[in-house]
C-alpha positions, -999 to 999 in steps of 0.1 A, spaced: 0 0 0 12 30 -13 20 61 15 -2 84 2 -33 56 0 -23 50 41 -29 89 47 -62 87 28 -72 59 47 -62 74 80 -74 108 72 -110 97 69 -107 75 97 -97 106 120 -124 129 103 -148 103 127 -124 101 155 -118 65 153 -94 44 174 -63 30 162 -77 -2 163 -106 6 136 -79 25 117 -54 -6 115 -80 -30 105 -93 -11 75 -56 -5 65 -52 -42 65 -80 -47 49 -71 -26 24 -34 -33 19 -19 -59 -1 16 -61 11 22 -49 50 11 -76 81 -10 -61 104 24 -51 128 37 -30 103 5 -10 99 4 -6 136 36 7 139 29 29 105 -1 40 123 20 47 157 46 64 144 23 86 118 1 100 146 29 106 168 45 127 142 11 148 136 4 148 174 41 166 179 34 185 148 -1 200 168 -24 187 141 -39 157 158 -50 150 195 -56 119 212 -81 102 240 -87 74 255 -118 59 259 -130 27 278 -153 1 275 -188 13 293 -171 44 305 -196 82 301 -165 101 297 -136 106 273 -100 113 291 -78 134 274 -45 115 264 -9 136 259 14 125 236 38 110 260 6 91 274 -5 78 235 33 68 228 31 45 262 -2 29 252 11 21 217 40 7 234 21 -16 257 -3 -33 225 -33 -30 250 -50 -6 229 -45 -34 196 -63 -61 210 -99 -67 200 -106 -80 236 -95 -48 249 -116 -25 269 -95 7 262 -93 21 228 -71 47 221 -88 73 197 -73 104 170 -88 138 160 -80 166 145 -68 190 168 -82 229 165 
């Protein structure tokens, strides 16, 4: 999958706020070529970047919770890190939007 057709894909996912986890499995159901772990860690490393760049924010949202929590960057980079936030049987999902 071509870089340009990953930001499409991830663009449109943000426009809903999405999680990660919906955003990696339309990538891989879209790409051809990269496992699953590679679009995670395209995904990780892309909204990173635009988090540091101020364009995208993050929150975390769990399972049954009323509330959203806010999530920094350094909070996001840790939950990618710990795969939690990958796992379908997970009750924490780890969401992107556009910042203002």
């Amino acid at each position: 999958m071509l870089e340009q057709e990953k930001i499409a894909v991830f663009d449109e996912f943000v426009e809903e706020e999405a999680s990660v986890l919906e955003i990696a499995r339309a990538l891989s159901r879209q790409s051809d070529g990269d496992t699953l772990e590679q679009l995670q860690d395209w995904i990780a490393a892309h909204s990173l970047a635009q988090a540091k760049a101020g364009t995208l924010g993050f929150y975390v949202d769990e399972f049954g919770a009323r509330e959203v929590v806010a999530c920094t960057v350094e909070e996001a980079q840790a939950r990618f890190a710990e795969g939690e936030i990958w796992s379908l049987q997970s009750n924490i999902m780890l969401h992107v939007f556009q910042a203002d």
